[in-house]
C-alpha positions in Angstrom: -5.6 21.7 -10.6 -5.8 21.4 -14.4 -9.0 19.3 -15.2 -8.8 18.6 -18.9 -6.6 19.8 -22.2 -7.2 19.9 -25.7 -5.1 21.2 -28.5 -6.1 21.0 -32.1 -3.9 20.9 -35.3 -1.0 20.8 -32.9 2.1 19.2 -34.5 1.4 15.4 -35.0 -2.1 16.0 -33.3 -5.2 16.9 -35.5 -7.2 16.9 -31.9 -6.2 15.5 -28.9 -9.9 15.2 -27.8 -10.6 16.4 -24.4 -8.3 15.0 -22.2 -9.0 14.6 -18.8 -6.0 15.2 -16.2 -6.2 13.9 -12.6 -4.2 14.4 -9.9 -1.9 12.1 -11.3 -1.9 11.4 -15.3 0.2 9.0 -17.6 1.5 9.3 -20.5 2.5 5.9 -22.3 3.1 4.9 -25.7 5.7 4.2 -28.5 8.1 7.0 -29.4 7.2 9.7 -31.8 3.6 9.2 -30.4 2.6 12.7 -29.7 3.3 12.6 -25.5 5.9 14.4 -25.1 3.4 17.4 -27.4 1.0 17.2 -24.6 3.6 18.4 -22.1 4.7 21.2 -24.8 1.1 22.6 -25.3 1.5 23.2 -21.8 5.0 24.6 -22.1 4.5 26.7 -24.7 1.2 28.5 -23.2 3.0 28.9 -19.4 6.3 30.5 -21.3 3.8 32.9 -23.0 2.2 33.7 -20.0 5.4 34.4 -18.3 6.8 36.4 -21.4 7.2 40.2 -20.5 5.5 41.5 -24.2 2.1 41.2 -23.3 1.0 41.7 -26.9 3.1 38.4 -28.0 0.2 35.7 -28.9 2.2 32.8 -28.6 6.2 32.8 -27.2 7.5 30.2 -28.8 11.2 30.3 -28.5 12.0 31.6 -32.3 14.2 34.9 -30.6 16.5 33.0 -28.9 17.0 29.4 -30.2 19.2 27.1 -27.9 18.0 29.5 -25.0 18.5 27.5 -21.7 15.5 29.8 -20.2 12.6 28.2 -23.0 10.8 25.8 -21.7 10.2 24.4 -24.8 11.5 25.5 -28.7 8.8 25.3 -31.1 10.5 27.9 -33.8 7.4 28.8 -36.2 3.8 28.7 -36.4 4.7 26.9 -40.1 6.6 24.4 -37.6 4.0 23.9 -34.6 1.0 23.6 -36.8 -0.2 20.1 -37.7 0.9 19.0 -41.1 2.8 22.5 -41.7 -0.4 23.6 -43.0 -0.2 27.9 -42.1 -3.7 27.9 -43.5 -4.4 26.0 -40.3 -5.9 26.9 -37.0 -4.4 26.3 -33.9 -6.8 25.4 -31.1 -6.3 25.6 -27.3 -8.4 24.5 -24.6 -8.0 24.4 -20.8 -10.4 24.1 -18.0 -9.2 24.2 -14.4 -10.6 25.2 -10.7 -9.6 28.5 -9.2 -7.4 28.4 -6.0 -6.7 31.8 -5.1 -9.9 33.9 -4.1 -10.7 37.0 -6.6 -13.4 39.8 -6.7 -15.7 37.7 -8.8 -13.9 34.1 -8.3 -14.2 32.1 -5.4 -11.9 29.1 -5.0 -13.1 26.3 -6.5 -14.6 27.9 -9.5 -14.7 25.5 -12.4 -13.3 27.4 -15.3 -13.0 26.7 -19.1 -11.1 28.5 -21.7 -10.7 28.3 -25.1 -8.8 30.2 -27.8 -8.7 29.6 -31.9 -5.2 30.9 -33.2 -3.9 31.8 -37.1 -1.5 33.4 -39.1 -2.0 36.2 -41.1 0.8 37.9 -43.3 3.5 36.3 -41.2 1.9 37.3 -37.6 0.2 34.7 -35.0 -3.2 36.5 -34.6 -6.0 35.3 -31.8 -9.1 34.7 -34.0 -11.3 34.6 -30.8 -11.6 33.3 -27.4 -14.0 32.8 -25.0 -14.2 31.8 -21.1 -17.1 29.6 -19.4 -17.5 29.8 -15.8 -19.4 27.6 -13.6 -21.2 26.8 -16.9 -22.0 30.3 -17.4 -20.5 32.0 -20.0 -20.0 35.9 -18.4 -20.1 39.1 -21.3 -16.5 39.8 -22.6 -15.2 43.1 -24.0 -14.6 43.3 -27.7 -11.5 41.9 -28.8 -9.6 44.9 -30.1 -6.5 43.9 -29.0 -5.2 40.6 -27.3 -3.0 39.5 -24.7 -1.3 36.9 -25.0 -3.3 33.9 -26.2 -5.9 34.5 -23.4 -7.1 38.3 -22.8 -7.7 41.6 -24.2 -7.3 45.0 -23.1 -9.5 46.0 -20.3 -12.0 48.8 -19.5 -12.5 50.3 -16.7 -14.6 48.4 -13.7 -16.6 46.9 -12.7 -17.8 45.4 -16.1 -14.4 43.9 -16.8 -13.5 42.9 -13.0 -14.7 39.6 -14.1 -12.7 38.9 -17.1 -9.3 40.5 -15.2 -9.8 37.8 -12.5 -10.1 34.8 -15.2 -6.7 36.0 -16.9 -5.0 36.5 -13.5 -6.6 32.8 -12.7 -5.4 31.2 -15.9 -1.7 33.0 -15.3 -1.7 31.5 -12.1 -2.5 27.8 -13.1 0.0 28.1 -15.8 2.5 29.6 -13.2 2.5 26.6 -11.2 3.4 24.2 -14.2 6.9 23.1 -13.0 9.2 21.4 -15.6 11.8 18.5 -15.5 12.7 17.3 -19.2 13.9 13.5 -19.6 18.1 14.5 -20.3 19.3 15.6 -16.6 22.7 17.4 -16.3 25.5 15.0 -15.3 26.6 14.8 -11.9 29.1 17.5 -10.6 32.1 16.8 -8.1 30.6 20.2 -6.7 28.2 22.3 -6.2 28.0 26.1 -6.4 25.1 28.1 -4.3 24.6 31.6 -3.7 22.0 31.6 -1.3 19.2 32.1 -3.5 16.4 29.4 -3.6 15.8 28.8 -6.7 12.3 28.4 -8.6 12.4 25.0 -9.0 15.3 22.8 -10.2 15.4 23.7 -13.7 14.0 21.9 -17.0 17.4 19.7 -16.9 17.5 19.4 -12.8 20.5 21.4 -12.5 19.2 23.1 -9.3 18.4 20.5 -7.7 21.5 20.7 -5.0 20.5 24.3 -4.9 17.1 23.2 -4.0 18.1 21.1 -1.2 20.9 23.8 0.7 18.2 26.7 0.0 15.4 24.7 2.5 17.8 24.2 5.3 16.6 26.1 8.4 13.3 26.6 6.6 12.1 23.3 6.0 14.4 20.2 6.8 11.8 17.6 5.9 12.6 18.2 2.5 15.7 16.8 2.3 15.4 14.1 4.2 12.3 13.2 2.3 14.8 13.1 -0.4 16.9 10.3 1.9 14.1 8.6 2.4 12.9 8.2 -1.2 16.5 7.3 -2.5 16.8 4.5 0.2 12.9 3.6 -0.8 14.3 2.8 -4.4 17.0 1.0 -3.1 20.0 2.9 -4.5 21.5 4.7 -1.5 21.9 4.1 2.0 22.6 7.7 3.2 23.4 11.1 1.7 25.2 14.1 3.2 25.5 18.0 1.6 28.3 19.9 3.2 30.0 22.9 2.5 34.2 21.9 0.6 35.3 24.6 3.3 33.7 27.2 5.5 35.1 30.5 3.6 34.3 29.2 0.3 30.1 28.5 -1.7 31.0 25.3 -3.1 29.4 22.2 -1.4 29.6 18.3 -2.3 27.3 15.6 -1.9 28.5 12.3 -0.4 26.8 9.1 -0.8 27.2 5.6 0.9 25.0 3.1 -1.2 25.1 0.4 1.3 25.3 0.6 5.3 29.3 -0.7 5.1 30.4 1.1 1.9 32.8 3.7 1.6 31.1 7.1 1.3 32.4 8.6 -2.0 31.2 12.2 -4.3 28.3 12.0 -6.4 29.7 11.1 -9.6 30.9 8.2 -7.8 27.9 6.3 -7.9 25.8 4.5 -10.2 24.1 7.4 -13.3 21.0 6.6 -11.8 21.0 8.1 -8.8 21.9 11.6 -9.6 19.8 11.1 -13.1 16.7 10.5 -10.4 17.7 12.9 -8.1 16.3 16.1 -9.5 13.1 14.4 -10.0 13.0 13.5 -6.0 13.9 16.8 -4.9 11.1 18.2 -7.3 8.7 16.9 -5.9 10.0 17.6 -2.2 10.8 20.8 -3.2 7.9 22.6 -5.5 4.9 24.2 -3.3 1.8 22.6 -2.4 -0.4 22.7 -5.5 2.5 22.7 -8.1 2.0 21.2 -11.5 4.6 18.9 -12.2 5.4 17.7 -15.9 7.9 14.9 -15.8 9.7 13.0 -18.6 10.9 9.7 -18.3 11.5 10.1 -15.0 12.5 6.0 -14.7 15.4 7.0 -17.2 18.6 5.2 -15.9 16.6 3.2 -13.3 16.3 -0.6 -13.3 12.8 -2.3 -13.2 12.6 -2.7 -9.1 13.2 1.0 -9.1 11.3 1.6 -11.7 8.4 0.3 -9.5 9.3 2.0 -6.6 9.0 5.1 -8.0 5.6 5.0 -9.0 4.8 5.0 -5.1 7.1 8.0 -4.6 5.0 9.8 -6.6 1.7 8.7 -5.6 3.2 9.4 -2.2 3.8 13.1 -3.2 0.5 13.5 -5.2 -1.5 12.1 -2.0 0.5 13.9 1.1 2.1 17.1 -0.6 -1.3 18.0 -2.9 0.8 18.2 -6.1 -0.8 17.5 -9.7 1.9 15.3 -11.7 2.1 14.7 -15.4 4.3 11.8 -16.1 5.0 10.9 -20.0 6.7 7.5 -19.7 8.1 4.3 -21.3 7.9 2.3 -18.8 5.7 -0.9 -17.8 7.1 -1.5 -14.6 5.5 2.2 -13.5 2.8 1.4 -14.6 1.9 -2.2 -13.2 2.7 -0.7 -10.0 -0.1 2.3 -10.3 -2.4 -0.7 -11.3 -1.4 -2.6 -8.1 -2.2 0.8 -5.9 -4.9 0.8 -7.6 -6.4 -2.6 -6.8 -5.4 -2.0 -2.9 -6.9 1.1 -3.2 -4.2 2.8 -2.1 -4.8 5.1 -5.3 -8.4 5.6 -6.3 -9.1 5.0 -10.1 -10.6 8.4 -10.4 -7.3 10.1 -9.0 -5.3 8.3 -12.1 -6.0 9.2 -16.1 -3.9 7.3 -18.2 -3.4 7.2 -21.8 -2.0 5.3 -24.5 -0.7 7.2 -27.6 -0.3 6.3 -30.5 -0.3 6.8 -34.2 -3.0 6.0 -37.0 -3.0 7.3 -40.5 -0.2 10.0 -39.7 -2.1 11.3 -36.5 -1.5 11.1 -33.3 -4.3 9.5 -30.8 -5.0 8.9 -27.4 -6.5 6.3 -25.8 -7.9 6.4 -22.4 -7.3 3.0 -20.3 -10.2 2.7 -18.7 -9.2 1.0 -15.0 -11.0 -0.8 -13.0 -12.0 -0.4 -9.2 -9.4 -3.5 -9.4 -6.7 -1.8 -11.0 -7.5 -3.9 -14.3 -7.2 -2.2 -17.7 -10.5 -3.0 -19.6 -9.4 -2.0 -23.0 -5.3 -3.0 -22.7 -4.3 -1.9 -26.5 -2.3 -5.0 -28.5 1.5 -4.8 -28.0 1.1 -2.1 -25.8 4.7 -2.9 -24.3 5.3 -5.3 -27.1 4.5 -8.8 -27.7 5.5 -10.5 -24.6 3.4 -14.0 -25.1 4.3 -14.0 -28.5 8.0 -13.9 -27.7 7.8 -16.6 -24.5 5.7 -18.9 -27.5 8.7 -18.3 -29.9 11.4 -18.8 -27.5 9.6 -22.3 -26.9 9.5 -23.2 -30.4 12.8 -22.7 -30.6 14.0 -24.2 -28.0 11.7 -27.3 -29.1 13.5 -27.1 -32.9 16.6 -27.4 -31.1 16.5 -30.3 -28.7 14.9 -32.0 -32.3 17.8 -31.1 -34.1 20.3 -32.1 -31.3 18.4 -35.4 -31.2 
C-alpha cells in the first residue's frame, strides 16, 4: 500500500504537503482544483517505471501525443512544472510498505523515497534522491547515472543488494497502480475477445467485457460479484455474456433491468450502467493488493446509486485488500462513507479525505478530519455549495410572492 504522496511545483500545486493515503482516500473539491494532478503524479511516475529506456527521467507522453497506451499526457517539463517556471524544481515523494520479500527487505518494510528533478539545456536531469528505510537511511552509490526518476546504476554486490531491492520495491508499488479515467467508452452491440486476459480494463474501461469472459473457469465469483453489485445499485436485475455464435469471437451482453422486462443488448439500457460497469469489474477483476485510481466513478449515476456505490467500494477495499483512490464530485459518496463511518462499518483511520481547493493561484488540500462518528470537524464553507442559503432564498421568495399575490 502507498502510505503518503507529495509532489512539489507540480502543475497548479506549489506543494501538496504530505498527503496521507489509506486504504481508501477521497478526492473532493471544485473543478480545476488540483485532484485529478494527484492521480497524474502517480500516472506519470508508474508510466516511467514501466517505460523500456531506463535512462528516461520522467516519460511523460511528449513521443507519442494522443497515444491510447499513456496513462497520462503531460507534454513538457515547461508544461508540468508549476507556474511554467523551467527554472523550477520538480519534487516527488512516496513512502509505502514492501510486500514482496527481497534479500535485504522483508514485507512490511516502511519505505520512503524522495527525488528533486530539473531541466538543464532542454533535458529532465535527477538533481538527487535519496531512500529512508525503517527510518534508517542505508549508504547509496554515487549518482553517476540515473534510472528513471528513482535509481542509479549499480555495482556489484553485496553493497548495492540493498538499493536494487528498493528500486525493484518502488517498480512494484507503482506496477500495481491500476487506472480508470472519468470518460468510459460507449457501449458496444458486441464484444470482441481473443482469449487473452487482459491487464486490467483499460484507462477508458474498454476491457472491461474482456475482463469478465477471460475469468470464466478460473474464477467465476468475479462476474457474478459484478451481478451482484449492479443489482446492489439498483440498475439491473440480471446480466448474461454469451458468445453471437459458437464458430465466431464476438460475444453480447444482455441485460433485464427489472425481474419482468424484456432482456435487451447493452446499449439498450440506461448510459449508466455500462458507464459504471468498467469501474465494477475493476475492482472484481484487479489482484489482491491493486492500487486503484478512479475518476468520477458516480459519472452518469443518480444520487441513490451514487450512495450505493460508496459501499461497493468499501466492500472491495475491506474483502478483496485493494487500496482505492477516488477523485470525485459527488456528496452523496461521500455522506455515505461518513454514515459507514459512524456504524463503524469503516474505521476513520481506513478513510483520508481531502478537500481541494484553490487560494492565491495554488492548489491546496485540506484534510477532513472525521470523527469516530463519521462527523467532519472542520466541513470547509460551500463545500457542495450553499445549500441553507438556497432553502432561506427559496423561502423569501416564496414569502415575496404570496405578498405580491395578496
Amino acid at each position: 500500500m502507498i502510505t503518503n504522496l507529495r509532489a512539489e511545483n507540480f502543475k497548479s500545486w506549489k506543494d501538496t504537503g504530505d498527503l496521507r493515503l489509506a486504504p481508501l482516500t477521497g478526492l473532493f473539491g471544485t473543478n480545476s482544483s488540483g485532484k485529478s494532478s494527484i492521480l497524474q503524479v502517480l500516472l506519470m511516475m508508474k508510466q516511467t517505471a514501466e517505460h523500456r529506456d531506463p535512462k528516461r527521467v520522467l516519460k511523460l507522453g511528449e513521443d507519442f501525443p494522443g497515444d491510447e497506451r499513456l496513462y497520462v499526457e503531460l507534454r513538457s517539463f515547461r508544461d508540468l512544472i508549476h507556474g511554467h517556471q523551467e527554472s523550477s524544481q520538480l519534487g516527488l515523494g512516496i513512502s509505502w510498505e514492501s510486500e514482496t520479500p527481497g534479500v535485504w527487505l522483508p514485507p512490511g518494510t516502511r519505505i520512503q523515497f524522495e527525488a528533486t528533478i530539473s531541466e538543464a539545456e532542454k533535458q529532465i536531469v535527477v538533481r538527487g534522491f535519496s531512500y529512508v528505510v525503517d527510518g534508517r537511511k542505508p549508504p547509496m552509490t554515487d549518482l553517476e547515472s540515473s534510472l528513471h526518476f528513482y535509481g542509479a546504476q549499480l555495482g556489484s554486490p553485496p553493497q548495492d543488494a540493498e538499493l536494487f531491492d528498493l528500486q525493484y520495491s518502488l517498480e512494484e508499488r507503482l506496477r500495481a497502480i491500476l487506472y480508470l479515467g472519468p470518460l468510459r467508452t460507449e457501449p458496444q452491440a458486441s464484444y470482441l475477445w481473443s482469449g487473452s486476459p487482459p491487464i486490467d480494463v483499460g484507462r477508458r474501461g474498454e476491457f472491461a467485457i474482456q475482463a469478465l469472459l477471460a475469468m470464466r473457469g478460473k474464477n467465476d465469483r468475479v462476474e457474478q460479484q459484478v451481478v451482484e453489485w449492479l443489482k446492489k445499485l439498483d440498475l439491473i436485475s440480471s446480466m448474461h455474456l454469451s458468445p453471437i455464435s459458437e464458430k465466431r469471437e464476438d460475444y453480447e451482453v444482455r441485460v433485464k433491468q427489472t425481474p419482468v422486462s424484456a432482456e435487451v443488448l447493452l446499449p439498450d439500457v440506461g448510459f449508466g450502467v455500462s458507464q459504471i460497469l468498467p469501474v465494477l469489474v475493476l475492482c472484481a477483476y484487479a489482484e489482491e493488493g491493486s492500487i486503484l485510481l478512479l475518476e468520477q466513478p458516480e459519472m452518469h449515476l443518480h444520487p441513490s446509486a451514487q450512495s450505493e456505490l460508496a459501499d461497493v467500494i468499501i466492500d472491495a477495499v475491506r474483502k478483496r485488500k485493494l487500496q482505492i483512490i477516488v477523485e470525485s464530485h459527488s456528496e452523496h459518496f461521500l455522506r455515505r462513507l461518513q454514515l459507514r463511518i459512524a456504524k463503524e462499518e469503516l474505521l476513520a483511520k481506513d478513510a483520508a479525505l481531502y478537500f481541494c481547493h484553490m487560494e492565491n493561484g495554488e492548489s491546496k488540500a485540506e484534510l477532513l478530519r472525521l470523527t469516530e462518528d463519521g462527523y467532519i470537524k472542520n466541513w470547509p464553507p460551500n463545500f457542495f455549495g450553499d445549500e441553507m442559503g438556497d432553502i432561506v432564498a427559496m423561502t423569501e421568495a416564496s414569502i415575496g410572492r404570496r405578498r405580491r399575490d395578496k
